[in-house]
NUPADO-914117 format. One record per residue: x, y, z of N, C-alpha, C, CB in turn. Coordinates in steps of 0.2 Angstrom, whole numbers, plus 5000, padded with zeros to 4 digits. Glycine has a CB too. Layout:
PT|neast|nnorth|nup|caeast|canorth|caup|ceast|cnorth|cup|cbeast|cbnorth|cbup
PT|X|Y|Z|X|Y|Z|X|Y|Z|X|Y|Z
...
% end
This chain:
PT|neast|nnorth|nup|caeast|canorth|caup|ceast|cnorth|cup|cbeast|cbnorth|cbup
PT|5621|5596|5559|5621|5597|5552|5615|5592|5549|5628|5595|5549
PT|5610|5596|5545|5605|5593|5541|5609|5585|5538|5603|5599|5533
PT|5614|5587|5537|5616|5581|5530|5618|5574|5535|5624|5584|5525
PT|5619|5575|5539|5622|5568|5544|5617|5562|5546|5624|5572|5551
PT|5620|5558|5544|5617|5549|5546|5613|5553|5551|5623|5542|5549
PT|5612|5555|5556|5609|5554|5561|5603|5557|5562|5613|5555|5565
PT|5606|5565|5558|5600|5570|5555|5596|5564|5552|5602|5576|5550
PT|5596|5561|5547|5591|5558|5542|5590|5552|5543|5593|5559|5535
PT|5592|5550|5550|5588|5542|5552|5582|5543|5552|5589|5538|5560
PT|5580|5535|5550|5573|5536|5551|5569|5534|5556|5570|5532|5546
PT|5566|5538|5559|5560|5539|5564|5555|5532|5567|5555|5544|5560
PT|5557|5531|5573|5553|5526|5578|5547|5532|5580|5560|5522|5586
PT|5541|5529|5579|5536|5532|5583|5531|5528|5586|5534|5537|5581
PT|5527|5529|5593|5521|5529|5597|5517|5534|5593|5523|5532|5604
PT|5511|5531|5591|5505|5534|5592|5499|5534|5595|5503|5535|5588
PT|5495|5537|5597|5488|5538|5602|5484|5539|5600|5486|5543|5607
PT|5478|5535|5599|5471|5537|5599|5466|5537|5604|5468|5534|5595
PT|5466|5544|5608|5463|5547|5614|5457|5547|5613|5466|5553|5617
PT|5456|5543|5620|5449|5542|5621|5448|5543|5629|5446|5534|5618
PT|5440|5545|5632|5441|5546|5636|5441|5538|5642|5438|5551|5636
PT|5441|5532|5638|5441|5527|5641|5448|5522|5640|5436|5525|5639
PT|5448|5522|5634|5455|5518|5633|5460|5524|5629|5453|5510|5627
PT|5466|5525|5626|5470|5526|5622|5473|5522|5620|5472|5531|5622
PT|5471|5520|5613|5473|5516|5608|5484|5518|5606|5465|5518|5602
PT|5486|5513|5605|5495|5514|5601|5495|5509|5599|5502|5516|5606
PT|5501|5513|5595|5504|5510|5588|5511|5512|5589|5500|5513|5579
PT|5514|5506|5586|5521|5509|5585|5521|5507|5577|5528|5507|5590
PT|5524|5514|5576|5526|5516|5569|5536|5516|5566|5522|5525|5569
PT|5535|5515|5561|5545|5515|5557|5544|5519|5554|5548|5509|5551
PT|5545|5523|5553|5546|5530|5545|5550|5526|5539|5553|5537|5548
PT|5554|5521|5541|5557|5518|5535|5551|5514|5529|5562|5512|5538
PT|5549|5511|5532|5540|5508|5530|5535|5512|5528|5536|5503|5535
PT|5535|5517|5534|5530|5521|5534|5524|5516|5535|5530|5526|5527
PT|5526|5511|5540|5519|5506|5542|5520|5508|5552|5521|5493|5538
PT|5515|5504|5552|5514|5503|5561|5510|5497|5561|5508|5510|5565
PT|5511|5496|5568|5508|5490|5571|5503|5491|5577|5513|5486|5573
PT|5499|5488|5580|5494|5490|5584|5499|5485|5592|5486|5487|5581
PT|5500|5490|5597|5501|5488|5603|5495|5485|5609|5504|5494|5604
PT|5491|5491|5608|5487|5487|5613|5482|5494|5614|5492|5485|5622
PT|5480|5493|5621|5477|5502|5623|5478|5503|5631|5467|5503|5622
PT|5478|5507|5633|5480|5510|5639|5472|5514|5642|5488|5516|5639
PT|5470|5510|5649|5465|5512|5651|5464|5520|5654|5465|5508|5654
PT|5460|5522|5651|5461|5530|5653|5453|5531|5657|5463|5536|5646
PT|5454|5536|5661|5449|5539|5667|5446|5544|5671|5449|5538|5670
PT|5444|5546|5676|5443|5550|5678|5451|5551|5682|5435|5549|5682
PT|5455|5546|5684|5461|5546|5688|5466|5549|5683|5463|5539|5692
PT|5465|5548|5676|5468|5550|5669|5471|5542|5666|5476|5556|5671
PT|5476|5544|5662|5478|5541|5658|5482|5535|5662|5481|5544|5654
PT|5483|5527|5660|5487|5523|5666|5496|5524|5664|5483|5512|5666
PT|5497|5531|5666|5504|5530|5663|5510|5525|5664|5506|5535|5665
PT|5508|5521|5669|5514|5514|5670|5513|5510|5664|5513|5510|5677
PT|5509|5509|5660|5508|5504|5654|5511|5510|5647|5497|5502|5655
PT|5511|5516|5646|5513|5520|5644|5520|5521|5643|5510|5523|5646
PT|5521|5521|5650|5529|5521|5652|5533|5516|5649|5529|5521|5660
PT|5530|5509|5648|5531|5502|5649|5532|5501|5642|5525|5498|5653
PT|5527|5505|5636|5528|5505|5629|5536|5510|5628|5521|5509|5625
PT|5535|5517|5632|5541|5520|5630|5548|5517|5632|5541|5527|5632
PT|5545|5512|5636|5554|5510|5638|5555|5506|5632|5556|5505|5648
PT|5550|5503|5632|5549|5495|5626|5552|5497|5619|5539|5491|5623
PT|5548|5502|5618|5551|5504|5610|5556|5510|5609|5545|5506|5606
PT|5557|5514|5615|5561|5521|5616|5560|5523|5608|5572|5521|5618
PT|5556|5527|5605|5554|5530|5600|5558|5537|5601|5547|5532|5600
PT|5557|5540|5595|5560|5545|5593|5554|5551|5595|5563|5544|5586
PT|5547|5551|5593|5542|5557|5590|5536|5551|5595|5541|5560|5578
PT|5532|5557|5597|5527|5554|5600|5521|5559|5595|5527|5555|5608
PT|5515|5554|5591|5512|5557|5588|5504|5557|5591|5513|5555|5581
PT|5498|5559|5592|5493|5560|5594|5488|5562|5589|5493|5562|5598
PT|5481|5557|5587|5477|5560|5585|5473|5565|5587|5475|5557|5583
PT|5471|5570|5582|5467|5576|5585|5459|5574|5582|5470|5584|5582
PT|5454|5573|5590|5449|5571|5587|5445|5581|5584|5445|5565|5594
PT|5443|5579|5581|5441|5584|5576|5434|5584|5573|5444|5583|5571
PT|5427|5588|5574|5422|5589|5569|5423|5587|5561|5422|5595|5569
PT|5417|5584|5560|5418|5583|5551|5419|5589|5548|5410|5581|5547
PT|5418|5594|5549|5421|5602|5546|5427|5603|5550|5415|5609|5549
PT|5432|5601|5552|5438|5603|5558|5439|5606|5561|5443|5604|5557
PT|5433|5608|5564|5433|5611|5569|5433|5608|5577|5427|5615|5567
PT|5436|5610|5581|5439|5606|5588|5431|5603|5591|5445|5612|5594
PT|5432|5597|5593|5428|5594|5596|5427|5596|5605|5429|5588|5594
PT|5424|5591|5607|5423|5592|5615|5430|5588|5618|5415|5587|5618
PT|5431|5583|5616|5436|5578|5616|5445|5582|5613|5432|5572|5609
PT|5442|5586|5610|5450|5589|5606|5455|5594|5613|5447|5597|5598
PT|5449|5596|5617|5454|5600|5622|5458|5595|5627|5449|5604|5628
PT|5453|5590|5628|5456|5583|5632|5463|5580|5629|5450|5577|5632
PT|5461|5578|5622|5468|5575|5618|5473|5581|5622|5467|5576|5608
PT|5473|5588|5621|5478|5592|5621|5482|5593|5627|5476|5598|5619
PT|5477|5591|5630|5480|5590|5638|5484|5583|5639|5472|5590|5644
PT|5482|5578|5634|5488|5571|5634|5492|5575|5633|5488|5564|5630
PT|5490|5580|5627|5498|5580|5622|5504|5583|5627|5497|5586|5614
PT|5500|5588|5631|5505|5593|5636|5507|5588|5639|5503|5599|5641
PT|5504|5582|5643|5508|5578|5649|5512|5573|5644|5501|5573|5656
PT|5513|5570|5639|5518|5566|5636|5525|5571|5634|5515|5563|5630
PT|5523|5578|5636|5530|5581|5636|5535|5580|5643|5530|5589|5635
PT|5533|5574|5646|5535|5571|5653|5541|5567|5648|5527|5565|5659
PT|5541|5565|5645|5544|5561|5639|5552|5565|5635|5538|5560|5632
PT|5550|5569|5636|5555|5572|5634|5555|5571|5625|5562|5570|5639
PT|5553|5571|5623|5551|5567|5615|5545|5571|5613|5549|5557|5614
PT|5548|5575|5603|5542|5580|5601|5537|5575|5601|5542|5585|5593
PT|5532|5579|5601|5524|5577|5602|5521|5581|5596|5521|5580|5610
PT|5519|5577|5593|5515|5581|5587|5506|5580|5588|5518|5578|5580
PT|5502|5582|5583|5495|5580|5584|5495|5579|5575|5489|5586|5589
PT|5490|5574|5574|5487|5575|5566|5479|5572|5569|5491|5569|5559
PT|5474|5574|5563|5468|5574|5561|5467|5566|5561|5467|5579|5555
PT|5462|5567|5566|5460|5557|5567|5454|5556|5564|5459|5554|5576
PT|5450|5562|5561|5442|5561|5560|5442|5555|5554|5438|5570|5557
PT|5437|5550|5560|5435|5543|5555|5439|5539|5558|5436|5543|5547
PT|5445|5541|5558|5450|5534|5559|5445|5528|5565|5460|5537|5562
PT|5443|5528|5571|5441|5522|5572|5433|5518|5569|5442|5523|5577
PT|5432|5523|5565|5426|5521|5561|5429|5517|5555|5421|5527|5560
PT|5435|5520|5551|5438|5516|5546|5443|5509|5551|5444|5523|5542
PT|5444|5511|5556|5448|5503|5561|5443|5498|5558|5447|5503|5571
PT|5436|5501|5562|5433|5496|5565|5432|5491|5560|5427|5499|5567
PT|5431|5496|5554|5427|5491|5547|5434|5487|5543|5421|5498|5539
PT|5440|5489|5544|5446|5486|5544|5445|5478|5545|5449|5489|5550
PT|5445|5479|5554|5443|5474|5558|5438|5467|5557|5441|5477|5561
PT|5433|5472|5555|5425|5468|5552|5429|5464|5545|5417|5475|5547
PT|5432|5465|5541|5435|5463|5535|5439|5460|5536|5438|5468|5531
PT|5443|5458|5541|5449|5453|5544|5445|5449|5546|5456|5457|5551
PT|5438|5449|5550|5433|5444|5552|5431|5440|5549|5430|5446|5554
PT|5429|5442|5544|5422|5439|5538|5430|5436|5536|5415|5445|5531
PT|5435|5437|5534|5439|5433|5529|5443|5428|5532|5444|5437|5525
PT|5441|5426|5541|5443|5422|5545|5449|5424|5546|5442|5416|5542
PT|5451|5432|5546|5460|5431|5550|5458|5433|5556|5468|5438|5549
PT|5454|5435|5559|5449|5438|5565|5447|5433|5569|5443|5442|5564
PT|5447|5434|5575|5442|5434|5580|5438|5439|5581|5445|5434|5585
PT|5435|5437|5588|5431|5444|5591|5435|5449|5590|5428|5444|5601
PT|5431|5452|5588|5435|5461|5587|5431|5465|5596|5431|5467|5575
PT|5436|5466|5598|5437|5468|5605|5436|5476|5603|5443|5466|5609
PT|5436|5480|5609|5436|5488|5608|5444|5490|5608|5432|5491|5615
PT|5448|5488|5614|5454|5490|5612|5458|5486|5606|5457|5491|5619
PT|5456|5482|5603|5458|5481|5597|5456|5487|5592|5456|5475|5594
PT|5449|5490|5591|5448|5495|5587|5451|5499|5589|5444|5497|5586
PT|5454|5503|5596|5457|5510|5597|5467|5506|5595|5455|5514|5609
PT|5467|5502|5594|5476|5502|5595|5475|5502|5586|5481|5491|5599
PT|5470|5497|5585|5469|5498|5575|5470|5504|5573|5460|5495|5572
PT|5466|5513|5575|5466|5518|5576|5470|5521|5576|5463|5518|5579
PT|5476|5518|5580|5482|5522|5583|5486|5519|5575|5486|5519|5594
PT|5487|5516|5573|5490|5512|5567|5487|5519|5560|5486|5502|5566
PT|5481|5518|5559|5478|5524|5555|5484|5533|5557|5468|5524|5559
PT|5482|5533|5563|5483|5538|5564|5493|5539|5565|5479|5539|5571
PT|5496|5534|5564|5503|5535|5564|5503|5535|5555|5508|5529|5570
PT|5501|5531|5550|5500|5531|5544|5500|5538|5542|5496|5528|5542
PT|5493|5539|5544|5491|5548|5541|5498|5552|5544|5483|5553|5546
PT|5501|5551|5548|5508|5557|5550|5515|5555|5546|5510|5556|5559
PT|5515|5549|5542|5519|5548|5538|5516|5551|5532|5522|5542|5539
PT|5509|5550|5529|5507|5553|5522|5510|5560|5523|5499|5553|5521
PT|5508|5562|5530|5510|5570|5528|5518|5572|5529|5506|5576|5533
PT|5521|5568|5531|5531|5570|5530|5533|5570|5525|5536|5565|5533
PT|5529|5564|5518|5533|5563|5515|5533|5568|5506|5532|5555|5515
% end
């Protein structure tokens, strides 16, 4: 029933920003509608390092697993977009919907994020997989702008 506590809890999620080297995650609150940066999971020619993956879903047992779709400035699908889709199929290993939203920019918007946390001394070296987990935080935001 739509109307039940349970129906309308608010939503724990994982999000990905797929790359073909690292993928960047965030876990996201629907109550806040904020996220936090986890880490990144090394990805490869062998694929994704799913025990580190595994190791977030056991940590946080989310409800929705969201993925950014990397995308053309026009939205049109990239080289990269078929690859994301092929994460998207194997995280239905999860048993947990898998959605995708539009990632175009988000780690160019991380990055300079980052730069800004630096210059104002909350930073350190801003590392790479800090910009893909930063990323995965963008990209779980944008999926709460569009629920709400």
């Amino acid at each position: 029933m739509p109307d039940t506590p349970e129906h309308n809890k608010p939503e724990t999620l994982l999000a990905f920003d797929f790359g073909h080297r690292r993928i960047g995650v965030a876990i996201g609150q629907q109550i806040t509608a904020s996220a936090n940066p986890l880490g990144a999971a090394a990805n490869g020619p062998a694929g994704p390092d799913w025990s580190q993956i595994s190791r977030w879903m056991d940590e946080w047992n989310p409800d929705r697993l969201v993925v950014g779709l990397p995308l053309h400035a026009d939205g049109t699908p990239s080289d990269l977009s078929r690859d994301a889709l092929v994460f998207v199929a194997q995280l239905g290993r999860y048993g947990r919907p898998v959605e995708t939203v539009d990632e175009r920019y988000t780690s160019l918007e991380a990055k300079e994020l980052l730069k800004r946390e630096r210059q104002t001394g909350r930073r350190g070296r801003i590392r790479k997989e800090m910009i893909d987990a930063a990323a995965a935080v963008l990209i779980a935001e944008r999926w709460f702008a569009q629920i709400s």
